[in-house]
KEKE-3310 file (N, C-alpha, C; in steps of 0.2 Angstrom, whole numbers, plus 5000, padded with zeros to 4 digits):
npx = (4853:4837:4827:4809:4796:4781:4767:4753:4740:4723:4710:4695:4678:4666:4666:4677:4692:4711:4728:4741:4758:4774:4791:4804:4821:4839:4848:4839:4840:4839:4830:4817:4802:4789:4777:4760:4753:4741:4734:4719:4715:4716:4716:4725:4739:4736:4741:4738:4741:4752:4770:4779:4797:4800:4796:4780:4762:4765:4758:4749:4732:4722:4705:4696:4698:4702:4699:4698:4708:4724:4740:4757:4772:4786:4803:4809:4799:4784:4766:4749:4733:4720:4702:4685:4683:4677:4669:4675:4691:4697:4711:4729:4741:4754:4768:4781:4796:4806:4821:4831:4836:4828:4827:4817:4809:4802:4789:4782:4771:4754:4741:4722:4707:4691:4675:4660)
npy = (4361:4358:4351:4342:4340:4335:4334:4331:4329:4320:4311:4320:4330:4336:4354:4356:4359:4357:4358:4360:4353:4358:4352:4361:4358:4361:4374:4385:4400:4401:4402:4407:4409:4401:4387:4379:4364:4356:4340:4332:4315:4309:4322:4339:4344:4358:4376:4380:4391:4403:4410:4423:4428:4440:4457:4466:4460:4448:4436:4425:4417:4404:4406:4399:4395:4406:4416:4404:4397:4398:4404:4401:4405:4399:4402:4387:4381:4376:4382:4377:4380:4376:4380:4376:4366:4357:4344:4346:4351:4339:4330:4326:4337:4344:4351:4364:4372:4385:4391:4406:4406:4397:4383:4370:4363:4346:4340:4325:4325:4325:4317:4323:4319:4323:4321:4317)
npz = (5627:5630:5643:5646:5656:5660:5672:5682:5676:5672:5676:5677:5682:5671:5671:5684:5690:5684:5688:5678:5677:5672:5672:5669:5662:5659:5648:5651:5653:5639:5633:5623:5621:5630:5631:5632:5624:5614:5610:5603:5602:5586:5580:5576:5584:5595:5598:5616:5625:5629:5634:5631:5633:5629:5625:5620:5625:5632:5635:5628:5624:5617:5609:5615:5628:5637:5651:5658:5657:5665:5662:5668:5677:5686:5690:5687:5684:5672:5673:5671:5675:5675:5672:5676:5666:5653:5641:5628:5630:5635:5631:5627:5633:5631:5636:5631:5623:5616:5609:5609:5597:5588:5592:5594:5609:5617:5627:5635:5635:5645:5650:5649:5652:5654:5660:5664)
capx = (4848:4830:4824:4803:4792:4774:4765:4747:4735:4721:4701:4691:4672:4665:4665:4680:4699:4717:4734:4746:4765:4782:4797:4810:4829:4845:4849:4832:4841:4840:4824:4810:4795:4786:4769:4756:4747:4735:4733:4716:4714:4714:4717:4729:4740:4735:4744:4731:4745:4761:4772:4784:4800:4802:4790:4774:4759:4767:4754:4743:4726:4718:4701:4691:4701:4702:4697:4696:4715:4728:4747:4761:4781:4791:4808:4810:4792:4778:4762:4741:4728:4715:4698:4677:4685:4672:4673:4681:4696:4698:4717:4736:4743:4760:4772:4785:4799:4812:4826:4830:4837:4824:4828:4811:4808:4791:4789:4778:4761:4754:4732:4718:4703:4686:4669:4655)
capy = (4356:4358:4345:4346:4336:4336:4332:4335:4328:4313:4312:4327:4331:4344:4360:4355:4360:4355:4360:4355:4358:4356:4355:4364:4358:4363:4378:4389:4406:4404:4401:4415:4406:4395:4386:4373:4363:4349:4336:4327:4310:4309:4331:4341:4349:4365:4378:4383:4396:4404:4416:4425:4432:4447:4460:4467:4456:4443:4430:4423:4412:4402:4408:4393:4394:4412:4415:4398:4394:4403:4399:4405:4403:4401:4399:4382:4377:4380:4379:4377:4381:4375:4379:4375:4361:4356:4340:4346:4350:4331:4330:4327:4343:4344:4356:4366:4378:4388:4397:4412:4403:4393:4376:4368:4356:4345:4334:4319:4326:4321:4316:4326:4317:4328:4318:4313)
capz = (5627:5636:5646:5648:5659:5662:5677:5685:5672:5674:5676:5680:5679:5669:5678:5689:5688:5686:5689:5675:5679:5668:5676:5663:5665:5653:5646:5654:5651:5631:5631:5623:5621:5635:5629:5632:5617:5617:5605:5604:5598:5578:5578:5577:5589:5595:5604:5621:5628:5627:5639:5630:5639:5629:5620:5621:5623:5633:5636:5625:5625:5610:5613:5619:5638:5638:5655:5662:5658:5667:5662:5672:5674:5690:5689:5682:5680:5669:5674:5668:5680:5672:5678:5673:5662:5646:5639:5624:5631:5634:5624:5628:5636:5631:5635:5625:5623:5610:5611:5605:5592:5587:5593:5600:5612:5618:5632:5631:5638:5652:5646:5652:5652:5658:5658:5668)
cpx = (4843:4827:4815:4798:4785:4771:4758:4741:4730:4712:4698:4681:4668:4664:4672:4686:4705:4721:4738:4755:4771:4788:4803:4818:4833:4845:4843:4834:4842:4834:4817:4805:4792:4778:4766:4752:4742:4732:4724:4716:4712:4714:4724:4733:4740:4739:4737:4734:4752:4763:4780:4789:4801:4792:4785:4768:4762:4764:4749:4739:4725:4712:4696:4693:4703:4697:4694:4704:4720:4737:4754:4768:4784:4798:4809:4803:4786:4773:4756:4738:4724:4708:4690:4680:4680:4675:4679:4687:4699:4705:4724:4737:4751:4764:4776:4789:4802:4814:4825:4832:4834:4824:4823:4812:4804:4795:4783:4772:4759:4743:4729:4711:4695:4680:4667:4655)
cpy = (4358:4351:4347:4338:4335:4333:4335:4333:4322:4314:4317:4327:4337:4350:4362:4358:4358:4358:4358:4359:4355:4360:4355:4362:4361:4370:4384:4395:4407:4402:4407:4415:4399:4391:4378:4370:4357:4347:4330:4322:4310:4318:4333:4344:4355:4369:4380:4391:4394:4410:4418:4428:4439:4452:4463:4462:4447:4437:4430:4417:4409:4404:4406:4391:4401:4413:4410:4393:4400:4398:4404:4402:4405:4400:4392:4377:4381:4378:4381:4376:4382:4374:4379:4371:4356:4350:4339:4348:4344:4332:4329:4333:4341:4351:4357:4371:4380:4393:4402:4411:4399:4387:4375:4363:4355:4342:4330:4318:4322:4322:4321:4324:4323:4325:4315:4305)
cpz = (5633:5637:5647:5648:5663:5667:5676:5679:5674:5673:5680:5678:5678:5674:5685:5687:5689:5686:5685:5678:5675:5670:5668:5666:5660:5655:5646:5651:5643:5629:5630:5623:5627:5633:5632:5625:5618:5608:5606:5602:5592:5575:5579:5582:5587:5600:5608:5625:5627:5631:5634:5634:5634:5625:5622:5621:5626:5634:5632:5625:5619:5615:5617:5626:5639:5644:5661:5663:5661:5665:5664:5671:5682:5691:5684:5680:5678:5671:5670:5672:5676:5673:5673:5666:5658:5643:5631:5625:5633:5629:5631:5629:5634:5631:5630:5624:5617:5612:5608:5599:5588:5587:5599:5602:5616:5624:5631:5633:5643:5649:5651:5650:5656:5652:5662:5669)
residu = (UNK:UNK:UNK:UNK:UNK:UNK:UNK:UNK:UNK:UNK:UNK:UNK:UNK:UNK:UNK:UNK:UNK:UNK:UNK:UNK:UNK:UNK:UNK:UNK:UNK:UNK:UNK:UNK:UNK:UNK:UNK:UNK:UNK:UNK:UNK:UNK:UNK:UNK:UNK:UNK:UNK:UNK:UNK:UNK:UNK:UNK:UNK:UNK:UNK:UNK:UNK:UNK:UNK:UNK:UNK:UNK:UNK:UNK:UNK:UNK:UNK:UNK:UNK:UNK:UNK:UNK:UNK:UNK:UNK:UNK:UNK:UNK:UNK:UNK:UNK:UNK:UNK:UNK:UNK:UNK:UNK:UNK:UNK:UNK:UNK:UNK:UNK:UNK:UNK:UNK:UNK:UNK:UNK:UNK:UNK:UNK:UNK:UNK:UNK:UNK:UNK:UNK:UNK:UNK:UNK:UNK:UNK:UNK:UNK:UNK:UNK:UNK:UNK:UNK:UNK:UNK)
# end
């Protein structure tokens, strides 16, 4: 079982940046995919990044934070360095992981509001 819990979200103004961070518990070492998504009010969830542990191509962007989002992994926390923050990015951040087995699991977002 993985535990996942988000922090570092809140009010920001265009232009500005956050730190998101998910602290990962349970069973860390069966895990091969690490990501962040983000849900806006009345849309879909999107994945924004994802850190593979194995393979070629380990880190990937959706392309609307390509070079403005960076997303990392330290031991037991994932995090979102989120920088020049537009107000479309405005949404729920939720973390997320899967095994190698393919069993996911979220955590309960933490908001990220960004606006004047």
């Amino acid at each position: 079982q993985v535990d996942l819990v988000e922090s570092g979200g809140g009010l920001v103004q265009p232009g500005g940046s956050l730190r998101l961070s998910c602290v990962v518990s349970g069973n860390i070492a069966s895990i091969s995919v690490f990501a962040w998504y983000r849900q806006a009010p009345g849309k879909q969830r999107d994945l924004v990044a994802s850190i593979s542990e194995y393979g070629n191509n380990r880190i990937k962007y959706v392309d609307s934070v390509k070079d403005r989002f960076t997303i990392s992994r330290d031991a037991n926390i994932l995090a979102l360095q989120m920088n020049s923050l537009k107000p479309e990015d405005t949404a729920l951040y939720l973390c997320f992981s899967q095994t190698t087995w393919g069993s996911n699991s979220w955590g309960r977002g933490t908001q990220v509001i960004v606006s004047s």
